[in-house]
KEKE-3310 file (N, C-alpha, C; in steps of 0.2 Angstrom, whole numbers, plus 5000, padded with zeros to 4 digits):
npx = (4927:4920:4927:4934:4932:4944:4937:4922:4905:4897:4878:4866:4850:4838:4844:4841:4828:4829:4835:4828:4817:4823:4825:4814:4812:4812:4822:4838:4852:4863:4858:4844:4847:4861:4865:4856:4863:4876:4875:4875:4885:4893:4889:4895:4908:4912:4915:4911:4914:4911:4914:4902:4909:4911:4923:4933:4947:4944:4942:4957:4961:4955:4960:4973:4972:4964:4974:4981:4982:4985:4981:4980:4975:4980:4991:4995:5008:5004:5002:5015:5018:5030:5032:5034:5028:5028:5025:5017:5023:5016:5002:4985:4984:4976:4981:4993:4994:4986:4994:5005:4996:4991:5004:5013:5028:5032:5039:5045:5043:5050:5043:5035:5042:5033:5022:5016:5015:5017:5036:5042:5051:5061:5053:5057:5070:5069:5061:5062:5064:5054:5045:5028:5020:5013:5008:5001:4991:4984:4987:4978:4967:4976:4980:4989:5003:4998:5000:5013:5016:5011:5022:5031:5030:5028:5042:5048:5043:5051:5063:5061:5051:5037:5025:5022:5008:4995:4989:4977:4975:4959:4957:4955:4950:4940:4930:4938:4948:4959:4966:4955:4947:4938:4945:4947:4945:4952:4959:4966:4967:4956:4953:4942:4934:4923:4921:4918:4921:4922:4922:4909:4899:4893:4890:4900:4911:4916:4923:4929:4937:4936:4948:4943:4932:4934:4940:4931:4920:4925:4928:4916:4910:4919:4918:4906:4908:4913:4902:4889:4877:4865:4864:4852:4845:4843:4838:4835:4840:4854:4870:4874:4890:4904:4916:4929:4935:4929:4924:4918:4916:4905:4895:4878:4861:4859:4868:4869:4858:4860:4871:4865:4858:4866:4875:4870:4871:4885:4892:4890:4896:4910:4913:4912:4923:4933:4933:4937:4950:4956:4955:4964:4975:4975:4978:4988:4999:5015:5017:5026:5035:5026:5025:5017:5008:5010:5001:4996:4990:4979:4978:4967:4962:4950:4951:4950:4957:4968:4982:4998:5014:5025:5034:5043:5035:5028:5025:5017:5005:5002:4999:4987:4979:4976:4969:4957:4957:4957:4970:4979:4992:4984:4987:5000:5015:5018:5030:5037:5030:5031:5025:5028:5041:5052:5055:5058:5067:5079:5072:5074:5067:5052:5057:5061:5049:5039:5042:5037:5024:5006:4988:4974:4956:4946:4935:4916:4908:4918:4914:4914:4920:4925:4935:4944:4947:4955:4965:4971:4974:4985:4993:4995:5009:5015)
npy = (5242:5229:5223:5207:5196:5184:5177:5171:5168:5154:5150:5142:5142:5138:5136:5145:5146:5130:5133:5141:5134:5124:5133:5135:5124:5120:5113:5116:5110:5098:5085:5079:5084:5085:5072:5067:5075:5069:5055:5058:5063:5051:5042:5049:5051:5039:5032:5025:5031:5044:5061:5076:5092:5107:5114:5114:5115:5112:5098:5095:5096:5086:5075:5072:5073:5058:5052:5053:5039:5025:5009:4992:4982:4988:4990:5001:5013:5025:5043:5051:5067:5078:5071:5071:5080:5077:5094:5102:5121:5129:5132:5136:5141:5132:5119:5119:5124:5115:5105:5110:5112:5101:5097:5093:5091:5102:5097:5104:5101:5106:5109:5103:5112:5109:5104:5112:5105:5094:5089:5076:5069:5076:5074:5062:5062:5066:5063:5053:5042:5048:5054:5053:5056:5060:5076:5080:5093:5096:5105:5118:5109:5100:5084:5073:5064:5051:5034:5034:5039:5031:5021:5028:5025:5012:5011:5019:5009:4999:5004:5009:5001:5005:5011:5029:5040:5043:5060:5067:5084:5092:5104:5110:5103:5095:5086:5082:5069:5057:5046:5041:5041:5048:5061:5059:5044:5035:5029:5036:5043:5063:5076:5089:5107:5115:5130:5148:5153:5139:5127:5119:5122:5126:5136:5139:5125:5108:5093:5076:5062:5045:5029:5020:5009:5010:5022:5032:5028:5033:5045:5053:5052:5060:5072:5078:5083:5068:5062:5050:5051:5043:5035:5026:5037:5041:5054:5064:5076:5073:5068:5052:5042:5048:5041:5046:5062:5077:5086:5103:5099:5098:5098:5110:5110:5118:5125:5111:5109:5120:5113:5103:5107:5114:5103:5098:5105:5104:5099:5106:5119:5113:5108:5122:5127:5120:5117:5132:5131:5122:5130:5143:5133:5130:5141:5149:5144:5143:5156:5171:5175:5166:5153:5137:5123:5108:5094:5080:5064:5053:5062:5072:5088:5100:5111:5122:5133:5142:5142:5148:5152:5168:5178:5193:5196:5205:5217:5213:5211:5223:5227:5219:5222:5236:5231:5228:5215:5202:5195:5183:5177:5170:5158:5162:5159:5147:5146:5157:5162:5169:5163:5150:5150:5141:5130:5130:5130:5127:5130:5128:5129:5133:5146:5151:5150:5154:5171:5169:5163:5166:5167:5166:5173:5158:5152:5147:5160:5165:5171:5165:5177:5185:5176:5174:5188:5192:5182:5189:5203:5195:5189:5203:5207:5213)
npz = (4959:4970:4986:4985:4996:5007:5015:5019:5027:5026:5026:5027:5018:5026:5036:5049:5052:5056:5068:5076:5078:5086:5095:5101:5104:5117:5122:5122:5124:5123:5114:5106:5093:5092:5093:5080:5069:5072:5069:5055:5051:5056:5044:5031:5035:5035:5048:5064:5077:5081:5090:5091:5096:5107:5099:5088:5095:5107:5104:5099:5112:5120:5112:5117:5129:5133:5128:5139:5145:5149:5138:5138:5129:5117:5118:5121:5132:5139:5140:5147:5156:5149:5137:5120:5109:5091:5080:5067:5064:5057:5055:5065:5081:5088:5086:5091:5106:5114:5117:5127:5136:5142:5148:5140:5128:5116:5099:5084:5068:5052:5036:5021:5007:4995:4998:5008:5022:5033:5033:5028:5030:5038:5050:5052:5057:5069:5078:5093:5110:5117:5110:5110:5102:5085:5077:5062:5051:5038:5027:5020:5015:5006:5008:5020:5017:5021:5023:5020:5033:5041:5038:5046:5059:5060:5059:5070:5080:5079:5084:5096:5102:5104:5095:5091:5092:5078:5075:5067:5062:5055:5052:5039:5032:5026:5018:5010:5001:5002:4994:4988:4998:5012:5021:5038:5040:5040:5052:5061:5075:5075:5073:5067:5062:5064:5065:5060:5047:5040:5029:5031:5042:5062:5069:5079:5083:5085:5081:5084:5080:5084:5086:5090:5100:5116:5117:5113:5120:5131:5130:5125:5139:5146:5140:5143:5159:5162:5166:5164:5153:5150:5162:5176:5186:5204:5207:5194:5194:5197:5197:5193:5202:5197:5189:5182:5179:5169:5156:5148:5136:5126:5112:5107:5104:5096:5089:5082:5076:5065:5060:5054:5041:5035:5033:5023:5010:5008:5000:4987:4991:4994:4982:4972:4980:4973:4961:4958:4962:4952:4941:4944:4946:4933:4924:4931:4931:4926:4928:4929:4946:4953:4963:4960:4973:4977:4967:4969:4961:4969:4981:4986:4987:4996:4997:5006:5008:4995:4994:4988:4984:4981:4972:4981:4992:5003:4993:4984:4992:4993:4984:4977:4987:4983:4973:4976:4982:4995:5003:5009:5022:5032:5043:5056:5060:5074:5083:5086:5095:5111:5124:5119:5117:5124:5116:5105:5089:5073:5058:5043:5031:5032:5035:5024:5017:5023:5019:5006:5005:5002:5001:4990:4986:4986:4988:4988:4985:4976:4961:4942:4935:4944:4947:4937:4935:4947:4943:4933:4935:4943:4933:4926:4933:4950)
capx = (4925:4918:4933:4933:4933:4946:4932:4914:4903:4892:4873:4859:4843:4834:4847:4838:4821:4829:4837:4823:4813:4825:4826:4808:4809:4814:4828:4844:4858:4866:4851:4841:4848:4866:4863:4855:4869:4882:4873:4876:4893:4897:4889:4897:4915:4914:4917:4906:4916:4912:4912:4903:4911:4911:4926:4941:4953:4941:4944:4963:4964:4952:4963:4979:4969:4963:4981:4987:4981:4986:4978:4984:4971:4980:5001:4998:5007:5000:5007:5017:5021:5035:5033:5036:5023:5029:5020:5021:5023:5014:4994:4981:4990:4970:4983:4997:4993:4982:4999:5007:4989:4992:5010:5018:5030:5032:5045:5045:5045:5048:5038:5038:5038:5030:5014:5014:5011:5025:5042:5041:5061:5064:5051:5061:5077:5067:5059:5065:5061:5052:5038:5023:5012:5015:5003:5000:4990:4981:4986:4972:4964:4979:4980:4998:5004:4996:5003:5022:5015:5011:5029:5036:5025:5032:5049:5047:5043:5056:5068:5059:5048:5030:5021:5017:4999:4996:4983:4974:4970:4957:4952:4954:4951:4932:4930:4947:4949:4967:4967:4948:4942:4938:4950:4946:4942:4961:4962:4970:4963:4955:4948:4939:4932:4914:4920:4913:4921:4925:4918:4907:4898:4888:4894:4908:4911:4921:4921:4933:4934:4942:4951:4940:4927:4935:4940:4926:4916:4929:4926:4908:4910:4921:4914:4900:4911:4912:4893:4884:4869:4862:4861:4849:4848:4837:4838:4835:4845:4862:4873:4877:4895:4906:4923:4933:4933:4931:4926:4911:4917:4901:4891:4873:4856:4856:4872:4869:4851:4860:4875:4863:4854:4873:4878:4864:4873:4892:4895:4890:4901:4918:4914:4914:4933:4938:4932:4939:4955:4956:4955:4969:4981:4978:4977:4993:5002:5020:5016:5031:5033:5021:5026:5011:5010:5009:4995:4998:4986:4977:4981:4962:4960:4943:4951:4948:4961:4971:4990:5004:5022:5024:5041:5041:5026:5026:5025:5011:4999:4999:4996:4981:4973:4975:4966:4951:4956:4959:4975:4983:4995:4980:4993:5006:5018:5015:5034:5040:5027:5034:5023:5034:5048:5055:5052:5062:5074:5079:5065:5074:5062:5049:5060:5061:5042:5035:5043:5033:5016:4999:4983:4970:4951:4945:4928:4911:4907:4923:4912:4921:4921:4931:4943:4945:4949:4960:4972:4972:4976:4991:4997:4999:5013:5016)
capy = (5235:5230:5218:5201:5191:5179:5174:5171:5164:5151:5149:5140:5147:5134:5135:5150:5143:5123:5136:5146:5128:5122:5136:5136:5118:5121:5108:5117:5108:5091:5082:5076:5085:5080:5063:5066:5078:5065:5049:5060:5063:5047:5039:5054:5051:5032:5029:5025:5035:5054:5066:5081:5097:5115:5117:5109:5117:5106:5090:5094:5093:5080:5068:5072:5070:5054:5048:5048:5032:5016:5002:4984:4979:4992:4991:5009:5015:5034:5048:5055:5073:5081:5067:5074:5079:5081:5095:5110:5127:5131:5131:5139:5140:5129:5112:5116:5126:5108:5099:5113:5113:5093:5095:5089:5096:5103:5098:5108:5099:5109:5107:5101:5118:5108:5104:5116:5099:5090:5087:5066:5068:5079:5071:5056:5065:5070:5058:5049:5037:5052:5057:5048:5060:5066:5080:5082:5097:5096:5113:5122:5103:5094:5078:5073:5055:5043:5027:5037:5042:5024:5016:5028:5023:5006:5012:5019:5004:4994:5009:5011:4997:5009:5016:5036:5040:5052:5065:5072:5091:5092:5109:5114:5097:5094:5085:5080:5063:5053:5040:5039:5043:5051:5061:5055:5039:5032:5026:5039:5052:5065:5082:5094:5112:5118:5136:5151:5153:5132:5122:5117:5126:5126:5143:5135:5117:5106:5085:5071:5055:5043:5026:5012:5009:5014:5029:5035:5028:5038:5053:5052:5056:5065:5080:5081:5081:5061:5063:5046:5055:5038:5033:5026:5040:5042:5059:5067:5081:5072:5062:5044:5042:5050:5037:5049:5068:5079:5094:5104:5101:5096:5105:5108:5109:5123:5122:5103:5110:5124:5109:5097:5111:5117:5100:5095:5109:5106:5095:5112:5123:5110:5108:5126:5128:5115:5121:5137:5129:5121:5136:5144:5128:5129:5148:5152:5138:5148:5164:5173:5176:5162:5146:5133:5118:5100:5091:5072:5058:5051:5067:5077:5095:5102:5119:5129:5140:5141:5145:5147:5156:5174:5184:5200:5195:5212:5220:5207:5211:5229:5228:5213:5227:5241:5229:5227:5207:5202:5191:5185:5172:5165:5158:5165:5152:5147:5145:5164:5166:5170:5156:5143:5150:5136:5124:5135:5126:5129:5129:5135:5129:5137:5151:5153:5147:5161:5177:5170:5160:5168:5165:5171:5169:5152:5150:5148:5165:5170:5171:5165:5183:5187:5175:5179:5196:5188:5179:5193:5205:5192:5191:5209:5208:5219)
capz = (4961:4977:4987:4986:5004:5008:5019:5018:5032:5022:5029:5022:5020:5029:5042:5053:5054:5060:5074:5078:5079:5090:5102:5104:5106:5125:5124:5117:5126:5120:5114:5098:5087:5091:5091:5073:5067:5074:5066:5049:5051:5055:5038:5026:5038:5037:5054:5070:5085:5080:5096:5092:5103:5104:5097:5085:5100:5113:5101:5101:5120:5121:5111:5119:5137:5133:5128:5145:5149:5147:5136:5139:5123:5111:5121:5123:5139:5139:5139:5152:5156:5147:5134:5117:5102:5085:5075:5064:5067:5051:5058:5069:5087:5091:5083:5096:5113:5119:5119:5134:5141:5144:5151:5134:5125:5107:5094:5080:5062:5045:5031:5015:5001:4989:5002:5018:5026:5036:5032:5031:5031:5045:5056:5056:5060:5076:5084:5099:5110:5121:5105:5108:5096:5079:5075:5058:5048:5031:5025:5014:5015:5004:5012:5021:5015:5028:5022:5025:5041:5043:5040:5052:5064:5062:5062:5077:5084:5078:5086:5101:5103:5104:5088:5091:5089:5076:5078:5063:5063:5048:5051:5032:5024:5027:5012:5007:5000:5002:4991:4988:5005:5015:5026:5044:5040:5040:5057:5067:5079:5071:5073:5062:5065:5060:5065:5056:5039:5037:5024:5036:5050:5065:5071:5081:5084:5082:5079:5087:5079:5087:5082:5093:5104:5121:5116:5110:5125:5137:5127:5125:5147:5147:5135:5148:5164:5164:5168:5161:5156:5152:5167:5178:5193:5209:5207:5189:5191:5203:5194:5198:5203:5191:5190:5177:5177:5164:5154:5145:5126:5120:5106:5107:5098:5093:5084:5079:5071:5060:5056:5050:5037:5031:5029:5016:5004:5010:4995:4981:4992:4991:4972:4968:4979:4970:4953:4957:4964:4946:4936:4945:4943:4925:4926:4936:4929:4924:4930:4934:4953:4955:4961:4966:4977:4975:4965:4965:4961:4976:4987:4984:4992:4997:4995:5012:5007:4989:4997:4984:4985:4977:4975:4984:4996:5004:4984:4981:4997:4993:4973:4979:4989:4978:4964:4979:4983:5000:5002:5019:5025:5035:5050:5056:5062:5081:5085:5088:5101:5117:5129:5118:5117:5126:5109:5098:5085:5067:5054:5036:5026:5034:5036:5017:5014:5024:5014:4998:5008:5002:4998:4987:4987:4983:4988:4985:4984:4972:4954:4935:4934:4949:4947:4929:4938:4951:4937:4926:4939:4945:4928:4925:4939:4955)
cpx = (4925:4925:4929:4936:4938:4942:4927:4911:4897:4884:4868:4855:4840:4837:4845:4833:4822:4832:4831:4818:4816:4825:4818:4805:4809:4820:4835:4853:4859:4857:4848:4844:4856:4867:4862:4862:4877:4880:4875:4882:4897:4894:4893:4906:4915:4914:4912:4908:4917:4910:4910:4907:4910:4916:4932:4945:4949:4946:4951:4966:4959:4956:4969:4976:4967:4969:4983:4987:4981:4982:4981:4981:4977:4990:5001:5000:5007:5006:5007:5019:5029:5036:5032:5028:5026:5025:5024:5019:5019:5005:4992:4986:4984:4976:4987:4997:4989:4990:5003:5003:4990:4999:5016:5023:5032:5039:5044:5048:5046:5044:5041:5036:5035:5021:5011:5014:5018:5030:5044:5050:5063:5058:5053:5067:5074:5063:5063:5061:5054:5046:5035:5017:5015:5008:5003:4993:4989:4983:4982:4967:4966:4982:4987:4998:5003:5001:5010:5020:5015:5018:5031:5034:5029:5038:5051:5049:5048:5063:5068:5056:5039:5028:5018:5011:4996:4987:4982:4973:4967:4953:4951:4953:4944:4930:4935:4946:4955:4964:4960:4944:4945:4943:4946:4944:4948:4964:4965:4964:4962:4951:4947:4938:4926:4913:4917:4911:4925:4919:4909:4905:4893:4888:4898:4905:4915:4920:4929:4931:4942:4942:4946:4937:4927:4937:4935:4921:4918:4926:4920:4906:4913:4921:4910:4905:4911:4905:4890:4877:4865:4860:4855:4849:4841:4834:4839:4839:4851:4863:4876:4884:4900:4913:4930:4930:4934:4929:4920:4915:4911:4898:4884:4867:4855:4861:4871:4866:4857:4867:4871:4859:4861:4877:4874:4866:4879:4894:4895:4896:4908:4918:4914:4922:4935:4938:4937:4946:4957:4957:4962:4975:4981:4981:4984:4999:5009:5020:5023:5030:5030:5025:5020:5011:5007:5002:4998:4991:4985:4976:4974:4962:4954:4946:4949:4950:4964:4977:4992:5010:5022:5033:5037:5034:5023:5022:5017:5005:4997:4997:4989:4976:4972:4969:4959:4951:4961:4962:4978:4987:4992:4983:4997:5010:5019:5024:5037:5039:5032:5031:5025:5039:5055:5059:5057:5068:5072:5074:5067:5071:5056:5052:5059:5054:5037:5034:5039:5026:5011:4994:4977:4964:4950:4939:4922:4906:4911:4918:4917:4921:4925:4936:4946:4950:4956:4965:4975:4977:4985:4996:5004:5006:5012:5022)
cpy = (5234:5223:5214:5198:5186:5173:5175:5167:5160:5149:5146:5142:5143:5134:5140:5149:5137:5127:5139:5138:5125:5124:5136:5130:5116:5116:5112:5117:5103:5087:5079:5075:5086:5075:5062:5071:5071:5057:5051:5061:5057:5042:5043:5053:5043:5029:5031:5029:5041:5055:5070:5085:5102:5118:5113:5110:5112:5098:5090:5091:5089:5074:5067:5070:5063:5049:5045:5042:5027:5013:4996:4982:4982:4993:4998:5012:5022:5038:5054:5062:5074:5075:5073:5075:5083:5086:5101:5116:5133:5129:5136:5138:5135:5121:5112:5119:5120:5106:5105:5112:5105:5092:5089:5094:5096:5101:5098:5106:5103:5106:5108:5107:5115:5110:5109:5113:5099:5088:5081:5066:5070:5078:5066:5057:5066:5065:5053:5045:5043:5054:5048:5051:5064:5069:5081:5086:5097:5101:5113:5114:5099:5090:5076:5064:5052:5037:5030:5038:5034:5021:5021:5027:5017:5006:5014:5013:4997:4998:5009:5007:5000:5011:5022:5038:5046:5052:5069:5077:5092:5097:5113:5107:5093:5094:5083:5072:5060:5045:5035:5039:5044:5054:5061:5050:5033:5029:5028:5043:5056:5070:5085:5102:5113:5126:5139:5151:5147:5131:5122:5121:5126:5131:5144:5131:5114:5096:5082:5064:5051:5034:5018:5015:5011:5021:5035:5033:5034:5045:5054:5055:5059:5072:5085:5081:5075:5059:5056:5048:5049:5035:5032:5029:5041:5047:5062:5071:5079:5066:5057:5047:5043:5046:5044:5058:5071:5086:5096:5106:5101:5101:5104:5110:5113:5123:5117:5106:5115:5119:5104:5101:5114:5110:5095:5100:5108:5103:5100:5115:5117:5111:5115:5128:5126:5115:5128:5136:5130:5126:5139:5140:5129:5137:5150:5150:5143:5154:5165:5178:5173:5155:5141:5126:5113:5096:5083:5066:5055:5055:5073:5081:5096:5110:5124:5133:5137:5143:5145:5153:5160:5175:5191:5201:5202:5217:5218:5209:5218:5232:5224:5217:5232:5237:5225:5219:5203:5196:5190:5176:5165:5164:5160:5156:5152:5147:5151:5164:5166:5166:5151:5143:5145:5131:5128:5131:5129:5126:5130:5135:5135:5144:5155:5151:5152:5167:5176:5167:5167:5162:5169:5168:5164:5150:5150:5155:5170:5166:5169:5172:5185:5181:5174:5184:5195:5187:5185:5199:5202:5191:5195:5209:5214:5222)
cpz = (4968:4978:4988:4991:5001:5011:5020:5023:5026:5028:5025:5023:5024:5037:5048:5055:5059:5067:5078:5083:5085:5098:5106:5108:5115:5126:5119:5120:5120:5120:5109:5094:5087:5090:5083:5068:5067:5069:5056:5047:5051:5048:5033:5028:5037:5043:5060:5076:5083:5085:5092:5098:5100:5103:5093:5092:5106:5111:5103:5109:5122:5119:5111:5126:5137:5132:5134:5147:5148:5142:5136:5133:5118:5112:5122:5130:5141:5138:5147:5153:5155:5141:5128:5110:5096:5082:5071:5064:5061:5052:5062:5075:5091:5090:5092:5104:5117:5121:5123:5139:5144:5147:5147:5131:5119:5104:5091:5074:5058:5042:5024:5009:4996:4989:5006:5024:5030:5034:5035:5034:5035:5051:5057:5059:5069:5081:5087:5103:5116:5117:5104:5103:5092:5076:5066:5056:5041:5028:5017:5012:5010:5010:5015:5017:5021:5028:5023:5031:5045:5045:5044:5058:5065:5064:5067:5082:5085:5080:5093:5107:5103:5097:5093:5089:5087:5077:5072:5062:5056:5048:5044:5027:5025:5018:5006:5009:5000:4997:4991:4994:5008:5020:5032:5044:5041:5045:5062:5070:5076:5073:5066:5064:5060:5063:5060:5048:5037:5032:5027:5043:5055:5070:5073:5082:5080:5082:5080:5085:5084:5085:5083:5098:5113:5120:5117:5116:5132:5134:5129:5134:5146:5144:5138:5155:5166:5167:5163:5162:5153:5156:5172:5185:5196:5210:5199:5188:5196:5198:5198:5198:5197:5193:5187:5178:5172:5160:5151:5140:5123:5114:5108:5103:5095:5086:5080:5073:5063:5055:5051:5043:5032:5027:5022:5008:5006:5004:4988:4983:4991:4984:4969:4972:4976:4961:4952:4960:4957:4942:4939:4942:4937:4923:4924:4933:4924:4924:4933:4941:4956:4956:4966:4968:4972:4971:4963:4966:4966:4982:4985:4987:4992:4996:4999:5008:5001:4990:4990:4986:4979:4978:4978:4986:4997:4997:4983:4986:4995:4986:4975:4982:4986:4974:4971:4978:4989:4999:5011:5017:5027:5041:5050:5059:5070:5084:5089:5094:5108:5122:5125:5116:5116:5122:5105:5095:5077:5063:5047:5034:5027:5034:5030:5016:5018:5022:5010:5002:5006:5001:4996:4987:4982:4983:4984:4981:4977:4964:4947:4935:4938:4949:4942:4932:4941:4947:4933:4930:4941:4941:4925:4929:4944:4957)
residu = (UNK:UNK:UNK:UNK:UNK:UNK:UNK:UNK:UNK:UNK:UNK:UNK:UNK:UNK:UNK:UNK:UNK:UNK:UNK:UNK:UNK:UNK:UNK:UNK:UNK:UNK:UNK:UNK:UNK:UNK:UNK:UNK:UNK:UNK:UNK:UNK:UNK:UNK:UNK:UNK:UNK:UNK:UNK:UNK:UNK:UNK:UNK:UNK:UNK:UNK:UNK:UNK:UNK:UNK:UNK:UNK:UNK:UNK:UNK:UNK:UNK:UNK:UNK:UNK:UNK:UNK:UNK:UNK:UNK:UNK:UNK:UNK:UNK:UNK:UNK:UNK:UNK:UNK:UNK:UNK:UNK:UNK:UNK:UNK:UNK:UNK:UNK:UNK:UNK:UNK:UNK:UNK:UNK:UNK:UNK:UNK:UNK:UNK:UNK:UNK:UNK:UNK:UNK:UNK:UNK:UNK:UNK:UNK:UNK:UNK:UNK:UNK:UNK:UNK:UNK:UNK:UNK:UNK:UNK:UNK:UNK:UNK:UNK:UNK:UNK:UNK:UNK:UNK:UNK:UNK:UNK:UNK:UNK:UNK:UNK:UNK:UNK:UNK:UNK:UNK:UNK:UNK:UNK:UNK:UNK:UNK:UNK:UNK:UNK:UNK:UNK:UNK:UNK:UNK:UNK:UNK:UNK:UNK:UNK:UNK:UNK:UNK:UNK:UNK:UNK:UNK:UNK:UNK:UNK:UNK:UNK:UNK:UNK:UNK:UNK:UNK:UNK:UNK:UNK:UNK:UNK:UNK:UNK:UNK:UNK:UNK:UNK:UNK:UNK:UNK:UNK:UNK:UNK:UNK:UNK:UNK:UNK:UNK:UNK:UNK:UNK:UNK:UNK:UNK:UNK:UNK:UNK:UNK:UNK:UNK:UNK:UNK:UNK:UNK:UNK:UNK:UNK:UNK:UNK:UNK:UNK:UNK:UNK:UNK:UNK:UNK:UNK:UNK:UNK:UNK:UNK:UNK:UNK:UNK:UNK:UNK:UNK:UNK:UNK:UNK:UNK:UNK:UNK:UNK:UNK:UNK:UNK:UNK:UNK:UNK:UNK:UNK:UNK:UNK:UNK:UNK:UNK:UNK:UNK:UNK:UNK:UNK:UNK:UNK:UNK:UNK:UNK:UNK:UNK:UNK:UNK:UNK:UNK:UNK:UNK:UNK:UNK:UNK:UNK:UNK:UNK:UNK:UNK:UNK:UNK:UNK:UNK:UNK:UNK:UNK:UNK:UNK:UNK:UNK:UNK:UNK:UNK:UNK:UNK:UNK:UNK:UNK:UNK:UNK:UNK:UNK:UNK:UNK:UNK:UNK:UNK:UNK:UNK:UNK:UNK:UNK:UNK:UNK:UNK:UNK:UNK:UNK:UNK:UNK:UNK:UNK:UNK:UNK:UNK:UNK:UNK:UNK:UNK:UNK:UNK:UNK:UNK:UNK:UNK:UNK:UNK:UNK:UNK:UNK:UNK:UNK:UNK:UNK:UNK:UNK:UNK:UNK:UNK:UNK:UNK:UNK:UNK:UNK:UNK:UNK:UNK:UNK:UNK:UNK:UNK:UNK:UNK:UNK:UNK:UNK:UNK:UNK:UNK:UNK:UNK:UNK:UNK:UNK:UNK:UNK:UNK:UNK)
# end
């Protein structure tokens, strides 16, 4: 039997010729076909302040740079170097390397073994009056509790006097519903990723929503080095007076073109992880050595990835390849590394929840036939 990928790059047929079209167009910066990609994300996302960019990791550090700065409309009084960002050390290192690069610093939540997600309990142990940003992470694209996320916001505020401004990372939940919508639609900051093997792709890129209309105005310049490419100039190619500096996150046409062709199909691809999630749950359901995560009403996944916990992880990676079915972690956990040393504090949970963490193919590509195979395989024990 030929191996079955963890990971499959999705393309649409149609999406090679809108690229081809594009490049030939002679415009394949920020241009048409962002605007039209962008205007489609934000009906499908609910909400009017979508940045594309060329990368989630841009987004990240776009909507911690945009923090620093005050709003007297919104009581926000920014965020200052060495102020605190809670997150977890259970993700890409794209969620938490922005917040060093900003001159912030990490404090390191466990997670909850039912979800992956965050530890509601032990990130209120930990915040102080110094955490102005709670990061949270969708893991595999179940949703975290917002509405708890919300009352600790408040209670914060009533500790502290400030509400911390959480920051979304929805790189694995492109299509993940919280309590009938949308995730990014909930009011916080909000990133995505349209890297290779997401949901969603526009070969990289990535997508920043953001909560109101200044925000999303600041962003909007600063993506392009604070460049008003609106503007009325005497000179076509000299920019007027740039107030704010800033960065080349943006996405362009060529990308946009091949997003707006992938997202016309992204709705089949979610529905077969999610078919193929389903059969597992019923599947797997008392399997010994197997224990799977949370499923609770209101709390939808898109199903990037299928995690659950194994005994004898090691035993289990090397029977999974023998039986030709590629199996991985996915993340390692960002905490060990030696540039954030620094950050380092006790994790058990994680500690324990990493020895058993996999995940096995879930996508669009995994056939009833392979995952029949999969189950049956997993049953036999290893």
């Amino acid at each position: 039997m030929e191996t079955i990928p963890l990971f499959k790059v999705y393309m649409s047929d149609t999406a090679p010729q809108a690229a081809a079209e594009t490049l030939k167009s002679g415009y394949i910066g920020q241009g048409p076909k962002v605007e039209e990609f962008e205007s489609l994300l934000k009906s499908r996302l609910q909400k009017d302040y979508v940045l594309t960019m060329n990368a989630a990791t841009s987004a990240e550090h776009m909507a911690l740079h945009l923090l620093k700065s005050p709003d007297n409309d919104s009581k926000w009084s920014g965020l200052q170097d060495g102020d605190e960002v809670l997150t977890t050390a259970l993700t890409c290192t794209a969620t938490n390397w922005p917040i060093p690069a900003n001159n912030l610093k990490i404090k390191w939540v466990d997670v909850d073994p039912a979800t992956l997600n965050l530890d509601l309990n032990d990130l209120r142990r930990k915040i102080t009056s110094k955490t102005k940003v709670i990061m949270v992470v969708h893991w595999g694209g179940y949703p975290n509790d917002l509405d708890e996320l919300k009352k600790i916001q408040r209670e914060t505020k009533d500790m502290y006097g400030f509400e911390p401004m959480i920051i979304e990372d929805c790189a694995h939940a492109f299509g993940s519903t919280y309590k009938k919508n949308p995730i990014g639609s909930h009011g916080n900051i909000c990133t995505f990723s349209f890297q290779a093997i997401k949901h969603l792709t526009t070969v990289d890129g990535g997508l920043l929503i953001c909560p109101n209309q200044k925000l999303y105005d600041r962003g909007k310049l600063i993506r392009w080095y604070g460049i008003d490419r609106n503007s009325n100039r005497k000179d076509f190619r000299c920019e007027a007076d740039i107030k704010e500096w800033g960065f080349k996150f943006h996405m362009n046409d060529v990308c946009a073109a091949i997003g707006i062709e992938n997202l016309k199909k992204v709705d089949g691809i979610i529905s077969k992880h999610k078919e193929n999630a389903a059969f597992y749950d019923q599947q797997l359901s008392g399997t010994n050595g197997v224990t799977l995560l949370s499923r609770e009403p209101g709390f939808d996944s898109s199903f990037w990835i299928y995690s659950m916990l194994v005994d004898r992880k090691s035993d289990f990676m090397k029977y999974m390849a023998e039986k030709n079915v590629m199996v991985s972690q996915v993340h390692a956990r960002n905490d060990t590394h030696t540039c954030v040393s620094e950050f380092r504090t006790s994790l058990p949970t994680l500690d324990k929840v990493e020895q058993r963490l996999i995940s096995i193919p879930v996508g669009w590509w995994v056939t009833k036939e392979q995952r029949e195979y999969i189950v049956n395989c997993i049953k036999k024990g290893w």
